[in-house]
N, C-alpha and C positions, 0 to 999 in steps of 0.2 A: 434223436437219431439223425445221423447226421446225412445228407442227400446224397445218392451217388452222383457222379458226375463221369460220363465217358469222354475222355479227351482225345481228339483226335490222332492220329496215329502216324511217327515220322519213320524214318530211315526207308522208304518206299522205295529207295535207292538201291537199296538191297535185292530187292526182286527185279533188278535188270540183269539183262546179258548181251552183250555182242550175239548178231545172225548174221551168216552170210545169206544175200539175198537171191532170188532165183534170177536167172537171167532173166529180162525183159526183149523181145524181138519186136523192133521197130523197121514197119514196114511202110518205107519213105519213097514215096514215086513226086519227084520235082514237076512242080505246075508248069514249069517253062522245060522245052528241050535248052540246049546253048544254044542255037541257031536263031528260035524265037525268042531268049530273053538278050540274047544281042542284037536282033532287029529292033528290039520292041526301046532297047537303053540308049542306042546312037542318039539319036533324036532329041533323048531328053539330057543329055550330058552337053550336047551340042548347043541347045537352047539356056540350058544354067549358065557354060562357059561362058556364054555370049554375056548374058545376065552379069554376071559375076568382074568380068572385064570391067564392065562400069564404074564397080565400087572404086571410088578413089582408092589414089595407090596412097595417101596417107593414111588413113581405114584400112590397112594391110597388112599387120605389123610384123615382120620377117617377109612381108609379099604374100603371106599366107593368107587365103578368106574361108569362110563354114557356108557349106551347103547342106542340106536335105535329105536325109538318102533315107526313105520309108521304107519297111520290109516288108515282105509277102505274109497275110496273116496264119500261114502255115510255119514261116521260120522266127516265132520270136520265143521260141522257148532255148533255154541259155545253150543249151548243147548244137546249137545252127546259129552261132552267131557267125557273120561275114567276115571271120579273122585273117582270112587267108587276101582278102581284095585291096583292105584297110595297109596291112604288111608287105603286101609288095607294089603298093605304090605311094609307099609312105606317108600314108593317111592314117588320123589318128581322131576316136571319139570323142569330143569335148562334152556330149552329154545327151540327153535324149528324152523323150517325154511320150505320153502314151499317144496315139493316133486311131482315127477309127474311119476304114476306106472299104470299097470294091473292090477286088482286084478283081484286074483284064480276067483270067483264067484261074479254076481252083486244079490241082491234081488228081487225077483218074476222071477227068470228064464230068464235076459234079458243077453244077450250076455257080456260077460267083454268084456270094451273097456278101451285105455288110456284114465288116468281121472287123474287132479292135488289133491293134496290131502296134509297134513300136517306131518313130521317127529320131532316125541318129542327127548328131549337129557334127559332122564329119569335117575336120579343120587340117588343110595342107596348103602347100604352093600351089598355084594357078597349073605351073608348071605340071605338079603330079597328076591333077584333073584331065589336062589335057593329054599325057602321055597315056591314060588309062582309055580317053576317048581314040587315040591313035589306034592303041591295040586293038581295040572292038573294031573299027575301022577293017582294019589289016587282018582281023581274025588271028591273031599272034601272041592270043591270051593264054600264059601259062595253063597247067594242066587242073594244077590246085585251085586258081581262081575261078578256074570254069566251072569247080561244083560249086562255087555260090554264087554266081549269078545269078539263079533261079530265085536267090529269097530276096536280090532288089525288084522292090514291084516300084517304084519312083524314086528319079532324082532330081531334085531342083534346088535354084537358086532360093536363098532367105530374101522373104519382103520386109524390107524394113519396119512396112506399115504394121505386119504382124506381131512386131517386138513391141509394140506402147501397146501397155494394158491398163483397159478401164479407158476412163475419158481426161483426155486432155485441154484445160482449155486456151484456144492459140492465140489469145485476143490479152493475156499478161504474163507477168514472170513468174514462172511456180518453182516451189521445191521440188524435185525429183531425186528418186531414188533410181540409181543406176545398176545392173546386174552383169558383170563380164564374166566369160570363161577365161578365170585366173586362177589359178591355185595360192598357198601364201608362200610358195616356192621358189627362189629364185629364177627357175627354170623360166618360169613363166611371166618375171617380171616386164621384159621387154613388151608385153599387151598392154599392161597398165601405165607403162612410160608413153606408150603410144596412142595409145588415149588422149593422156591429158596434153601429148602435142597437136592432136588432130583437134581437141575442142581449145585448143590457143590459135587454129587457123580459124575456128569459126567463131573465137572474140570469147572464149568463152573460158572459166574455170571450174578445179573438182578439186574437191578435200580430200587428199590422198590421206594424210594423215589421220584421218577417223575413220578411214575404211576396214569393213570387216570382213574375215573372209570365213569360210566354211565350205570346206571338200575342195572340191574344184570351181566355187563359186568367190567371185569378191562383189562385195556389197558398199556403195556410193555413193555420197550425197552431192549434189550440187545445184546454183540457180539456172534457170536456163529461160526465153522468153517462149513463150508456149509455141512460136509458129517455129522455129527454129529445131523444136525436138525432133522430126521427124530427119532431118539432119545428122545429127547426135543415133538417130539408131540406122545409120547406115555404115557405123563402125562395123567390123565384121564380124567379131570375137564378141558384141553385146548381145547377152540374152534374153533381156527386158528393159524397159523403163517406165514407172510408173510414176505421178504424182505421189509424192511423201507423204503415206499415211499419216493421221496422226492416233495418240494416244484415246482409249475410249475414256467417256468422261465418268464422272460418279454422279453413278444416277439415286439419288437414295429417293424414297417416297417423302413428298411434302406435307408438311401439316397433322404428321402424326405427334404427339405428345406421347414421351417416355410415360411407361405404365410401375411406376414405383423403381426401388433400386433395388439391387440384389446382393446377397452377402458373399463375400468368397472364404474360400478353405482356406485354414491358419497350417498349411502343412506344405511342401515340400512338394513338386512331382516324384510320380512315382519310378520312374527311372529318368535318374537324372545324368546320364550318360549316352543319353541318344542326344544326335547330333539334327535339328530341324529348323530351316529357314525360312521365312517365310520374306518375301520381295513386295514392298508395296508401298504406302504415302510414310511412312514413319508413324512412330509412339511417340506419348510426351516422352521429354528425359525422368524425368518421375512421376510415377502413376500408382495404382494400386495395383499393376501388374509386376511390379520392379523385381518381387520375389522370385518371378519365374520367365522374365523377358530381359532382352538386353539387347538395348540398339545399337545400329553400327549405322555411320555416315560414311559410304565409301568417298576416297579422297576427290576433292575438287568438288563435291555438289554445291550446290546452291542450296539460298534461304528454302527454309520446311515451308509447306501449304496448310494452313489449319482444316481446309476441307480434306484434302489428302490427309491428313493426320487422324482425322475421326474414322477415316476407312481403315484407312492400316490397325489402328486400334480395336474394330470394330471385329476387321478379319483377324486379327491374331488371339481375340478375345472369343470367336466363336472355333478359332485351333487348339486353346486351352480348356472351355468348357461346353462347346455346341451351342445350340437352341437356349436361351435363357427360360428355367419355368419357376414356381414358386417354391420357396424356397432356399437351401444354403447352393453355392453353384458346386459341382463335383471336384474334385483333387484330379489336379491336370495328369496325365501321362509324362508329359515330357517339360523338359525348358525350350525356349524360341528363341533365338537367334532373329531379332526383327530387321532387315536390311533395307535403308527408306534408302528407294529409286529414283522417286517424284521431288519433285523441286518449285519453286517459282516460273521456270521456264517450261515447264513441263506440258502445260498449257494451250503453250503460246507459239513456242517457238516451233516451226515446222523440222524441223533436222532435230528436236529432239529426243524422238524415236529411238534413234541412234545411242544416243547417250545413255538411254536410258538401257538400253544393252549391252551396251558396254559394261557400263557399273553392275549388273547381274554377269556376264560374263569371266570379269576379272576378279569378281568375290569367288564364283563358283572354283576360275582358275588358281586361286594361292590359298584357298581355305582346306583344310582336311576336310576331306569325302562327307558334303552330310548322308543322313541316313534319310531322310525328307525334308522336300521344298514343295513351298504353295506361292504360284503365281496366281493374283487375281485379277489383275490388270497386263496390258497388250495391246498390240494397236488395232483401231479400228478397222479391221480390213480382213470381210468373208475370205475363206482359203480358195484357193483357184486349185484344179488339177494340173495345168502346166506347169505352174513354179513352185518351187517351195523358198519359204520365204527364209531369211537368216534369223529370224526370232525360233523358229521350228528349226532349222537347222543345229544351231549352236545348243539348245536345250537336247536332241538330238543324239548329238555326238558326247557331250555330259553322262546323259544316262546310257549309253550304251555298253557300258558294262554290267549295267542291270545291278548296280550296286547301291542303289537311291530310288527312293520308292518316291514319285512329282503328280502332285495334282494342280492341275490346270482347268483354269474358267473358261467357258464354252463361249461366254459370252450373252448379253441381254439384248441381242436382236431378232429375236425368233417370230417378232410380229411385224418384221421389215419388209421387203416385195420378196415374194416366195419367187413367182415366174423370174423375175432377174435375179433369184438367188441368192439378195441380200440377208436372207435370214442364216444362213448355211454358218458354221462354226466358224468361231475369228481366231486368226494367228496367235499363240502359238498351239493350238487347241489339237495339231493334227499331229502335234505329234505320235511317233510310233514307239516311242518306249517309253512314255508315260500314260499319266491317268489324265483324259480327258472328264469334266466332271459339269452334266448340266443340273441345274435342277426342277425338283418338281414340288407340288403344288401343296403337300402337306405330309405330316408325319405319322398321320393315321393311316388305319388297314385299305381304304379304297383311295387311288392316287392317282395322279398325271399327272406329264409335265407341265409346269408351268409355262402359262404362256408365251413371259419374254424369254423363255431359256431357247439360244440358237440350236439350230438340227445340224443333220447329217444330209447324206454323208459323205463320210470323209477322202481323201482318195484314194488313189489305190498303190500299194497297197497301205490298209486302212481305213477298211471300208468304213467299220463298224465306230464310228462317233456320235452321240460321245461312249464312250464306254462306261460310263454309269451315269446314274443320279441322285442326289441329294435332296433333303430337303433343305428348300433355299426361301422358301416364305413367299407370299402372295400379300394384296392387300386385304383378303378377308383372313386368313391365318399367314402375318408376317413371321419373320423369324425374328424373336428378340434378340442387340446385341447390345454388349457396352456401350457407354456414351455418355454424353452429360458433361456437365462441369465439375461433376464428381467426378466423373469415368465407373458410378456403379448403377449410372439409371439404365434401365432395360428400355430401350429404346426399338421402337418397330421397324422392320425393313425387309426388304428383297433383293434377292440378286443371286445367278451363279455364283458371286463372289464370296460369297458366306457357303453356300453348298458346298464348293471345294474346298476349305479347310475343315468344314463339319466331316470331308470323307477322311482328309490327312487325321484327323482325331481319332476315327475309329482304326486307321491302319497305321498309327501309334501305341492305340489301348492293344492290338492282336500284340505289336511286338515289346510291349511291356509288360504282357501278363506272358511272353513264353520265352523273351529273350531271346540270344544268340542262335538257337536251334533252329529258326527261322531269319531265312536270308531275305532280301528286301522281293526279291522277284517272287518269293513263294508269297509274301505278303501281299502283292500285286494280284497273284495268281488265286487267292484265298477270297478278296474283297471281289470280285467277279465271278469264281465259282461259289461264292453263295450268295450271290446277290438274288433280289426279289423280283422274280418272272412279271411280266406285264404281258396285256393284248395289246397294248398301244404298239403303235409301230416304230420298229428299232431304229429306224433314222430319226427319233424324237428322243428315247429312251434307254438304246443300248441294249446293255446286257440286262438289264435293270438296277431297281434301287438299292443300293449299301444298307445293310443290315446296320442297325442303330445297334442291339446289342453285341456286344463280346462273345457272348455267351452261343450266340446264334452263328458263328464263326468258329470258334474252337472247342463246342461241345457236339457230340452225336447224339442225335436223338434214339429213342427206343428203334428198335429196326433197322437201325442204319449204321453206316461204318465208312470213314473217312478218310482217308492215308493220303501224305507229300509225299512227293519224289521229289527231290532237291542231286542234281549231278552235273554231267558236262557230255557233252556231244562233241563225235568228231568229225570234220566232213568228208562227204561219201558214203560215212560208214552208218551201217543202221540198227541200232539198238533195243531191244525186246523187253517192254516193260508190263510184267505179268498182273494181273487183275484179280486182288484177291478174294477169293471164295474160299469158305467152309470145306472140311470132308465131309460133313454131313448132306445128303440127300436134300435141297431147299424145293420147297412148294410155292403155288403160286406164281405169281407173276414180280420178274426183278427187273429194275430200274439204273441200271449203269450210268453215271453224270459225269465227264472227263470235263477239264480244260487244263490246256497246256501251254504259258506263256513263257518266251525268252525275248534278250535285248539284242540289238544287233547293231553293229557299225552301219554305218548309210552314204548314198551316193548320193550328195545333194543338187549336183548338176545332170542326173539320170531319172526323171523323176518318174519313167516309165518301170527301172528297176532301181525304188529309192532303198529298200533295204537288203542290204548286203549278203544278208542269212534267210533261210525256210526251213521249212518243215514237210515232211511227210508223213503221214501216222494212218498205217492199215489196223482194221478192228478186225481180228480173227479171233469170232465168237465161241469159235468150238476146235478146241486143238485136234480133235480124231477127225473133223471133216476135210480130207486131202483128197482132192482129187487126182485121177490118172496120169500121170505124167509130171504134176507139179511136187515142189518142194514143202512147200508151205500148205497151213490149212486153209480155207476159202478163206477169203476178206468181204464182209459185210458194211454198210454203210453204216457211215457214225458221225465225221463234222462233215453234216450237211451244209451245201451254200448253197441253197433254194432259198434260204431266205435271206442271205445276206447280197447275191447279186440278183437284181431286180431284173438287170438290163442290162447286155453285155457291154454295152457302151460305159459303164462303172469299171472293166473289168480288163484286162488280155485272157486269154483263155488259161492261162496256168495262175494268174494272182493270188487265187487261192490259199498257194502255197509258200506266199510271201508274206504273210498277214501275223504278226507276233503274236497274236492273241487266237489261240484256238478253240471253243469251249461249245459239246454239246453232248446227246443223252438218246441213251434206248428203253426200252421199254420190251422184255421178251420171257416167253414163260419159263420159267427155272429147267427146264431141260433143253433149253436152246441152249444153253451156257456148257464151258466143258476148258476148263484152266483157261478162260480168254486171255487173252493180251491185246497191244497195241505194241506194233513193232513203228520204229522213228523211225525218220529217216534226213538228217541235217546235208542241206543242201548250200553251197556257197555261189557267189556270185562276187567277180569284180565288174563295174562299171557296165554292166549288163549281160556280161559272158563268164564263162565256168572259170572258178576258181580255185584252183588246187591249194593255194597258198595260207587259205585262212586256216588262222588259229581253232584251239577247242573254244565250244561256245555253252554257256550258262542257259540249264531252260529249270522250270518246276513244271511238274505237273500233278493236278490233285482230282485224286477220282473221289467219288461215293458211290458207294452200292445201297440203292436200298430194297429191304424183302419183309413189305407189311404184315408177314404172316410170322414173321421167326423175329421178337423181342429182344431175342435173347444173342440178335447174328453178330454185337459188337464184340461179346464173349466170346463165341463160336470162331471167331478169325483170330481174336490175341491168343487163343488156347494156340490155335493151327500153327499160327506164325510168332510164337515165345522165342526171345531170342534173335526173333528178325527183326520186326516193326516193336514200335516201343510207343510207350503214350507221350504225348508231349504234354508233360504236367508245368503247370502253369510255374515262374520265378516269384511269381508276385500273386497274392490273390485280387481274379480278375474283377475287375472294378466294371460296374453296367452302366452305360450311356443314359 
């Protein structure tokens, strides 16, 4: 007899609808009258100008310099953004980063308390600054500007000193990495012409030609003598500059001896029409992987590393089979596409960082669309909340169309200095439209993270890193991979760097056993809504650990019932996606599980509003419960952040609603329930104010219901809903991890 199997259930799409929403009444009383927020701004406009005067008039370029302008932690939600102050005096946002102040005074007389809040990098002519302080002067400030004065709570000049991050040291010549607000636009070319005139006044030069850019940011290498930097960031238009990370090293465990060889499958992947790269030290050119890998040397690199070569090997080897155990190894899901990055310089040379992203940049840009990439290597270097770095950027912008499913290494510094925050996830680990991936300590039922796997968390928004974990092996249960002189000894090892292809494995086995019916974000959305709950705490472990089996991913268990919603959101508008239940009467106590993830374009010089799209999702539990007056039925709590902001200083008050990844769950007795839904609601953002202009945007989202008491609910819902939801039976039979 042959086993049923309930398969989880697609077209979830089908049970949306457009709502119009009820009015919302915002009752706005300004912390500042005009009278006090222009007594309180003279002073400090007067004191920047003055500041700012200094900046050499080569560090000027058009005459323009960037000041400061912080907002009052009441006006940083997108609909009070300062657009009316910006536009009529010809001042223009070049970017902005989160902040966390007092301000002088809150609205309606409530005590100032600390409150995080957003800081603009506000770029015009000296000229427009002071025409702006004339007006406050004279009191002769348009009508329009005078309603937002109240959301500047400070304006000042940039300290140089604040732009070098990390330590410098001023006593020799370092690489540096340079950050300007430039776009790759011509508009914006005359900053970067004026740059590299202003560092030929100070003896000095910059490799224009290997610069990288992303969003409104350009990325920079050059030498410079350490006492001299602080020089170099009194350009005006510069955003940071830091010493030249370099590449992390390969750390493998010493002294382990391979524990025999392993057989591999005489067979073919099983869908060999997915499209998966993986970016790392290179494979031999023939190996015993040849059947199912194929290297690529993007143009120009340098001689191979045989150290980097047993990595790359190692990780491409734990992409096509996982964890090595006794035994023949499993028939891959997919073919690799191996792209070796690493080189003989790679090492050594401080500016090869650079290079090294470039060659993952210009594959990603002339290749057809993979359907997955694994980064297991990145530069050394903890993510900061101010910047985002062009490793995170450029991966980034890649996936934001949510059409590539990317797991990325957290990184093996989790036993670094915690208080100076060295242990925190490494570049490009933050991103927000991939999988971040640490791992943990073994592959059995009781787990944590492994030690060296770096934490969280991440910024904001983004909070939540890494977003899962893997097993990635310890010295007492390593993870065996390829290796040897054969390439078939099972060799011992550790590292994030095996965890994140071990995850890209099993979110190839989902979309080889269901095929096209599942789009890469539901894939995303699927590896997180069933991953494996922990107590550990989620700046360690996420959402938790990736489900090893297939099975555990696209089958319902007895009781339960599982539906995608795969569609597109418009912005503004807000969409009604109903929560399926039975017509039968259920008893007991139900368990409702949502997450709901989409990609989004991003502002990589905004880094207090890095992502361009949000979400808003109310839980109305009970469609008969409408109260007096309102349209809709009450809205009850569901994605709680009580646990994901600890400290609002992680947060602005709305980030929230910024965060691509949504995912959490109720627990209520079956008469609480009554057609629930979750109405959307897609919010857009330019550069950190409202934007009408974006496009439709890509989200999934995947509930479970579960009802211990009713066996039989997977039945009970396909009867209900025949014709609507459909099972996604598998293309392929699914193969277990």
């Amino acid at each position: 007899m042959v086993e049923r199997r309930n398969f989880l259930l697609g077209k979830g799409e089908r049970l949306t609808e457009p709502v119009v929403p009820s009015g919302r009444k915002v009752d706005r009383a300004p912390p500042y009258t005009f009278a006090e927020a222009r007594t309180r701004l003279r002073p400090m406009f007067e004191h920047a100008i003055t500041e700012m005067n200094r900046v050499p008039e080569s560090a000027r370029p058009g005459g323009q310099v960037v000041g400061g302008l912080t907002l009052n932690p009441e006006y940083i939600a997108k609909s009070y953004y300062p657009e009316q102050v910006l536009k009529s005096y010809a001042l223009r946002a070049v970017g902005s980063k989160a902040a966390l102040i007092t301000p002088d005074q809150r609205s309606k007389g409530r005590e100032p308390v600390e409150k995080p809040t957003t800081k603009l990098f506000v770029a015009g002519a000296l000229s427009s600054f002071r025409r702006l302080l004339a007006d406050l002067e004279a009191s002769s400030v348009a009508d329009s500007v005078r309603n937002d004065l109240p959301a500047l709570e400070q304006f000042s000049a940039l300290d140089p000193e604040s732009k070098i991050k990390g330590t410098i040291d001023r006593r020799k010549d370092v690489a540096l990495e340079v950050v300007l607000h430039a776009s790759e636009f011509r508009q914006d070319s005359y900053i970067i012409t004026a740059f590299e005139d202003y560092l030929a006044e100070l003896g000095l030069e910059v490799d224009l030609d290997r610069r990288i850019h992303a969003g409104g940011l350009c990325f920079l290498r050059m030498m410079a003598p350490g006492e001299i930097v602080p020089r170099v960031a009194e350009f005006s238009f510069l955003r940071a500059v830091r010493e030249m990370p370099r590449l992390r090293d390969f750390t493998p465990l010493r002294g382990m001896k391979g524990l025999g060889a392993t057989t591999l499958p005489d067979a073919p992947a099983i869908d060999p029409n997915m499209r998966v790269a993986i970016f790392d030290g290179g494979v031999p050119a023939t190996s015993p992987l040849s059947q199912w890998v194929t290297p690529f040397d993007p143009p120009g690199i340098g001689v191979a590393v045989s150290e980097a070569i047993d990595h790359g090997y190692a990780v491409t080897g734990a992409a096509l089979f996982g964890p090595l155990f006794d035994g023949e190894a499993p028939r891959p899901f997919a073919n690799i596409q191996h792209v070796r990055v690493w080189d003989k310089n790679s090492g050594s040379d401080p500016f090869e960082l650079h290079d090294v992203l470039e060659r993952i940049k210009n594959t990603l840009d002339s290749s057809p669309k993979f359907d997955f990439i694994n980064l297991s290597l990145g530069p050394s270097l903890p993510i900061e909340d101010d910047d985002v770095h062009a490793w995170t950027a450029v991966l980034d912008e890649y996936l934001a169309d949510g059409a590539c499913v990317a797991t990325i290494a957290v990184g093996n510094d989790g036993e670094a200095d915690s208080a100076a925050r060295l242990d925190r996830i490494q570049v490009p680990a933050d991103t927000v439209n991939g999988l971040s991936i640490g791992a943990c300590d073994t592959n059995e039922q009781s787990w944590k993270r492994a030690a060296y796997s770096s934490v969280g968390p991440g910024r904001s928004p983004g909070i939540v890193k890494p977003d899962l974990v893997s097993f990635g092996g310890c010295k007492s249960s390593p993870f065996l991979v390829l290796g040897g002189t054969s390439g078939l000894s099972k060799i011992p090892q550790c590292g994030t760097s095996f965890a994140a292809p071990q995850t890209l494995r099993v979110g190839t086995g989902v979309k080889a056993s269901l095929g096209s019916s599942l789009e890469a974000l539901a894939i995303r959305t699927l590896l997180i809504h069933t991953a494996e709950p922990s107590e550990e705490p989620q700046h360690e472990v996420g959402w938790g650990r990736v489900r090893d089996a297939i099975d555990d991913i696209v089958i319902c268990p007895d009781g339960a019932v599982r539906v995608v919603y795969q569609g597109e959101l418009t912005a503004s508008k807000y969409l009604r996606a109903e929560i399926p239940l039975p017509d039968e009467a259920l008893r007991g106590m139900i368990k409702i599980t949502a997450t709901c993830c989409f990609a989004t374009e991003v502002d990589s010089a905004h880094t207090g509003s890095y992502t361009r799209s949000g979400l808003e999702i109310f839980f109305r539990p009970d469609a008969t419960h409408i109260e007096s007056g309102a349209t809709h039925a009450k809205t009850d709590t569901f994605f709680s952040q009580s646990r994901l902001y600890q400290s609002e200083d992680l947060l602005r008050t709305d980030a929230h609603k910024w965060e691509t990844c949504l995912h959490g769950s109720v627990r209520k007795r079956a008469t609480s329930f009554n057609r629930p839904a979750f109405d959307i609601h897609y919010l857009a953002r330019d550069e950190g104010h409202v934007d009408h202009q974006t496009a439709r945007m890509k989200y999934a989202l995947v509930i479970t219901v579960e009802a211990p008491r009713h066996a039989d609910l997977y039945d009970l819902v396909v009867r209900k809903y025949r014709n609507v939801l459909e099972p996604m039976l598998p293309v392929q039979v699914p193969i277990q991890i």
